[in-house]
ZAMARGU-4260 file (C-alpha; in steps of 0.2 Angstrom, whole numbers, plus 5000, padded with zeros to 4 digits):
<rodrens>
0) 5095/4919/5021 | 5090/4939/5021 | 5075/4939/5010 | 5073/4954/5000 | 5059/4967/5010
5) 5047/4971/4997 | 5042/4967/4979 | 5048/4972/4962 | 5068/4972/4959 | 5065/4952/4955
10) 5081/4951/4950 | 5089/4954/4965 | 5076/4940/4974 | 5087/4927/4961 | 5101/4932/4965
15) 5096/4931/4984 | 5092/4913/4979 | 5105/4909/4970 | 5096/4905/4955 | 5097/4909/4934
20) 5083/4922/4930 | 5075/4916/4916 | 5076/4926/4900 | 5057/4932/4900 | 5048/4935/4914
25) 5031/4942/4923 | 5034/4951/4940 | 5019/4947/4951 | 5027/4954/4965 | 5023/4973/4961
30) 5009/4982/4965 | 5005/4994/4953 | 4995/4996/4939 | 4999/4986/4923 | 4990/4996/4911
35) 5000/5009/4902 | 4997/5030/4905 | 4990/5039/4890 | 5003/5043/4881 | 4997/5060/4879
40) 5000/5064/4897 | 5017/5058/4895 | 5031/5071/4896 | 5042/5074/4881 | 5061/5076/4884
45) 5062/5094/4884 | 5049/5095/4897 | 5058/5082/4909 | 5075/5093/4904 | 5066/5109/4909
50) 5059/5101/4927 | 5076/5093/4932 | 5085/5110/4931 | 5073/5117/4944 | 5073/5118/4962
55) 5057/5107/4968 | 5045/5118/4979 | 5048/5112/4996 | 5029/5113/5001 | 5023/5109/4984
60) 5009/5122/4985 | 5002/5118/4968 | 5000/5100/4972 | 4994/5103/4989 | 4982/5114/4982
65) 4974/5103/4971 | 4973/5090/4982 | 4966/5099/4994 | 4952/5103/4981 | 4951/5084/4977
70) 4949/5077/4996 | 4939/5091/5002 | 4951/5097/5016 | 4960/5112/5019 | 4979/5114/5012
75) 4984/5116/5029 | 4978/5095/5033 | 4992/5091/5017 | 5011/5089/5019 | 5018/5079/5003
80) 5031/5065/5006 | 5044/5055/4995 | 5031/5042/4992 | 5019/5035/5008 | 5037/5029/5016
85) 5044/5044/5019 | 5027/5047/5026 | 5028/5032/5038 | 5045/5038/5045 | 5039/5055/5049
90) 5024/5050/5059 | 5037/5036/5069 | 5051/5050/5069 | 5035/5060/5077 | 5029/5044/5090
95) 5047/5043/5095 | 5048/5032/5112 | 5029/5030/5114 | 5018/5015/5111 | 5008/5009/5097
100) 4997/4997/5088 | 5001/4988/5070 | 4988/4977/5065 | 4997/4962/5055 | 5001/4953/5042
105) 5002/4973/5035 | 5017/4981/5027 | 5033/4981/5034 | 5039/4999/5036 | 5027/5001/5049
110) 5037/4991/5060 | 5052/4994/5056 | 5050/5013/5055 | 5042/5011/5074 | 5057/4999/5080
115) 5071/5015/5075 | 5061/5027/5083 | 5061/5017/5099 | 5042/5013/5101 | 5037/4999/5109
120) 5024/4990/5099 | 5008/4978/5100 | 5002/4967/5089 | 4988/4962/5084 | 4986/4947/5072
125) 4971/4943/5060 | 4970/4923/5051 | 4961/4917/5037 | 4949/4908/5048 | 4944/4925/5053
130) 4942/4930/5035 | 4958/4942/5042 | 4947/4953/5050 | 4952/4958/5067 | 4946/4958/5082
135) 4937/4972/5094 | 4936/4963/5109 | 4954/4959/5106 | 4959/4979/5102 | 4949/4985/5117
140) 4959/4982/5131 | 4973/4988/5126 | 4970/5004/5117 | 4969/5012/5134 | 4990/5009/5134
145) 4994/5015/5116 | 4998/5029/5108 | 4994/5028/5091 | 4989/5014/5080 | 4993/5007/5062
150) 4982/5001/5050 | 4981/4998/5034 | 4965/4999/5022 | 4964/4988/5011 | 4977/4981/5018
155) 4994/4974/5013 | 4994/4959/5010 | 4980/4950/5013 | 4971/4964/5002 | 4956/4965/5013
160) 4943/4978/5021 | 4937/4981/5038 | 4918/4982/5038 | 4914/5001/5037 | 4903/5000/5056
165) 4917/4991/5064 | 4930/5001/5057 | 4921/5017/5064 | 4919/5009/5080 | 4937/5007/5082
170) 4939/5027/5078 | 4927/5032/5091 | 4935/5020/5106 | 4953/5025/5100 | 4946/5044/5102
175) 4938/5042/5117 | 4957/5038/5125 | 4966/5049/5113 | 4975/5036/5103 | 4980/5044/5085
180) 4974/5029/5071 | 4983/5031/5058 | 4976/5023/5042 | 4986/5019/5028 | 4975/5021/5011
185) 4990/5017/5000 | 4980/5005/4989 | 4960/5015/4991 | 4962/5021/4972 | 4960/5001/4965
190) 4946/4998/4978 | 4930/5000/4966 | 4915/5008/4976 | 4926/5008/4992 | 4925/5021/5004
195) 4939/5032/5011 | 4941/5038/5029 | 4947/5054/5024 | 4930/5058/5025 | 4926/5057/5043
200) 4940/5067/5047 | 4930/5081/5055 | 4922/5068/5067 | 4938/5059/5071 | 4954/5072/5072
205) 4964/5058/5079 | 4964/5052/5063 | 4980/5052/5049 | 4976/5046/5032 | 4992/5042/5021
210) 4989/5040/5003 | 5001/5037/4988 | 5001/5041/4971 | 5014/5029/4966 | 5004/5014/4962
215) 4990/5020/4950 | 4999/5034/4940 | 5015/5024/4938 | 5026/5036/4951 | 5035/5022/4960
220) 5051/5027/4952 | 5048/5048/4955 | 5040/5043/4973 | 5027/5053/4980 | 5011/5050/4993
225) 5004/5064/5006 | 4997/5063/5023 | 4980/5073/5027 | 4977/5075/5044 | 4972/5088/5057
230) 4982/5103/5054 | 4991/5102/5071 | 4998/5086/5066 | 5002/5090/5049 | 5012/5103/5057
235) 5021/5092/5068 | 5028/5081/5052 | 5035/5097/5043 | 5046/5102/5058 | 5053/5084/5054
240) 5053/5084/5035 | 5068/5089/5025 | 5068/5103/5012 | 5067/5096/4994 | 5062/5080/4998
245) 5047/5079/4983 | 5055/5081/4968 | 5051/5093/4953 | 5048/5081/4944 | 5035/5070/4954
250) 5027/5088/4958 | 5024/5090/4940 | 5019/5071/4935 | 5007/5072/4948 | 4998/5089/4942
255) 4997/5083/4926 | 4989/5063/4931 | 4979/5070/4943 | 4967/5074/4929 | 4964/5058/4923
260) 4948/5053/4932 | 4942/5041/4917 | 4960/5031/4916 | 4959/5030/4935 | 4938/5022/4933
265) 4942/5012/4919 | 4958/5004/4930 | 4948/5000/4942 | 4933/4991/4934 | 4945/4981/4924
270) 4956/4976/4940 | 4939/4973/4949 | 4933/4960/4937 | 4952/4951/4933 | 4952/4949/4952
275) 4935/4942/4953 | 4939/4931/4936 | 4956/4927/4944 | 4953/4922/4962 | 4936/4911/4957
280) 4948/4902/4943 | 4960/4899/4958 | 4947/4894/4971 | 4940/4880/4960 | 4957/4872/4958
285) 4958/4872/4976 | 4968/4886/4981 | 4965/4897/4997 | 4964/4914/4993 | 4964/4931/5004
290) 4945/4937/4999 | 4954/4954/4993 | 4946/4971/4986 | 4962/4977/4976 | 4974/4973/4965
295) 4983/4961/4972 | 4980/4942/4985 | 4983/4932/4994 | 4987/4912/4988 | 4992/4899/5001
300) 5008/4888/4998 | 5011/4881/5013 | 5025/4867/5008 | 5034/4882/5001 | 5037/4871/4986
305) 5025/4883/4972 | 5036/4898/4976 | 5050/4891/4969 | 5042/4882/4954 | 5032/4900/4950
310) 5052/4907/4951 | 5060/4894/4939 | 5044/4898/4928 | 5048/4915/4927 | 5032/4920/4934
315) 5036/4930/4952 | 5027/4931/4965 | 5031/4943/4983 | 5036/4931/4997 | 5029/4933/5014
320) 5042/4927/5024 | 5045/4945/5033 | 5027/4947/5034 | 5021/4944/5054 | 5012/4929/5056
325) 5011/4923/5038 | 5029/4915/5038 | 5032/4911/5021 | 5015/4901/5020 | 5009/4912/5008
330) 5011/4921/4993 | 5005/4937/4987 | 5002/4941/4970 | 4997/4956/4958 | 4983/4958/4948
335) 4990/4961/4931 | 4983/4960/4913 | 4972/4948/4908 | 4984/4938/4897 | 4998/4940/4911
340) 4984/4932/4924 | 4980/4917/4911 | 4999/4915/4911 | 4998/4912/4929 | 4981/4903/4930
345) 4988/4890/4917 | 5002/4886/4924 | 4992/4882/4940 | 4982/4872/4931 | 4997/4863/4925
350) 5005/4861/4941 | 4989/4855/4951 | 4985/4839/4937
</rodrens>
């Protein structure tokens, strides 16, 4: 069976299934953040009228700008992107033919990106007994035949962190032999008190941060992420960038939810504490759960037979059979409201009497 690549679109994983959707359902299969924008940010009619008759600017010098201001980087370390994907493809477009580094389970278009482009590609794997951390003594030897390396942070799907000292450890061995680390921050804005490394870029210009803006201001439908990164790289990905690629709109959605420092605090302490609330709930009725920082985790299912009682139950859940090393044994799920979570949590409780 071809299993649908990502979350969200739940009807389409039915279908997949060949299975009824029930009428009402709860899709725990998305990442993004369940609690609704003020609605005075929200654009009227006329304004969304007005920015779909305009040509987008292709550098999207307004936004860069303010970023640049936020992250504390020059404009020149910003190039915009049709979400953190189109990101991705640039930097493997840019990699083309050479080697890299994916640390898995992690998301997918990293991978797949990499294989169309040609690189050849080590793995390196974490498991739960680990905690899903990785590795140095594993990632050593082999940086000195990479490239370039992938991580993500938190990651996808496990949800989890590397420890700030190791994860600067790996930054200085992987600049010592010149291997780019490319660090994908696509979940940084749920992670409460968590640190980004797009502050240590002046002591590490081998590194490329990706970020997205489609999970916590509700942009997964206009798409847009970035990529800060020395200068000299952000000028490798424009020669590969198409014109036009960000949207008007998206441009202008972002300048206006860029402002919303107390929605984006608030968000975060209440996803922190569902989480918390959540995976404790789940861990005393047994369950093995990824020990994530964000707004999403990991739960173990390994006779397979949960997924599709969640699925008849209307209450979906992100299958990890495309996910390296996880085969389907898992499932990942969002942290959503508190009375979709109780949704979840009762029906667990149901289903393990």
């Amino acid at each position: 069976m071809q299993w649908p690549a990502h979350g969200a679109n739940p009807l389409r994983l039915y279908e997949a299934l060949q299975m009824v959707p029930p009428k009402r359902y709860i899709d725990f299969s998305v990442n993004t953040n369940p609690y609704p924008l003020p609605e005075a940010v929200i654009p009227t009619q006329a304004e969304f009228y007005e920015w779909v008759c305009q040509y987008p600017d292709p550098d999207g010098m307004k936004l860069i700008l303010t970023l640049a201001e936020r992250e504390g980087v020059q404009r020149s370390q910003l190039l915009l992107g049709n979400g953190a994907s189109e990101c991705i493809y640039l930097l493997a477009q840019w990699l083309e033919n050479r080697r890299v580094g994916i640390f898995e389970p992690t998301f997918s278009e990293y991978r797949r990106a990499c294989e169309l482009y040609g690189c050849s590609i080590h793995s390196f794997h974490a498991v739960k007994e680990n905690g899903w951390l990785y590795e140095l003594n594993e990632v050593k030897p082999i940086l000195p035949t990479l490239d370039a390396l992938f991580l993500c942070h938190p990651n996808n799907p496990t949800g989890t962190i590397w420890p700030k000292e190791t994860l600067q450890q790996l930054l200085m061995l992987a600049r010592e032999e010149s291997v780019f680390v490319i660090v994908d921050e696509a979940f940084y804005d749920f992670w409460l008190d968590g640190f980004s490394v797009v502050d240590w870029l002046d002591d590490y210009p081998n590194v490329i941060v990706l970020r997205s803006l489609t999970k916590m201001y509700h942009l997964a439908g206009a798409r847009l992420g970035y990529v800060v990164a020395h200068e000299n790289v952000i000028a490798e990905l424009k020669k590969r960038k198409p014109p036009w690629s960000v949207n008007t709109i998206a441009q202008q959605l972002a300048l206006r939810l860029l402002s919303l420092s107390s929605f984006v605090d608030e968000t975060k302490r209440a996803i922190a504490s569902e989480r918390q609330r959540v995976i404790s709930e789940l861990r005393k009725l047994g369950y093995d759960v990824s020990p994530s920082v964000t707004n999403f985790y990991l739960l173990g299912d390994e006779t397979k037979t949960l997924f599709y009682a969640f699925l008849r139950q209307g209450l979906i859940p992100r299958h990890t059979f495309n996910f390296p090393g996880l085969a389907g044994n898992y499932l990942r799920f969002a942290v959503r409201t508190k009375e979709e979570n109780d949704e979840l949590l009762s029906f667990l409780r149901r289903w393990s009497r």
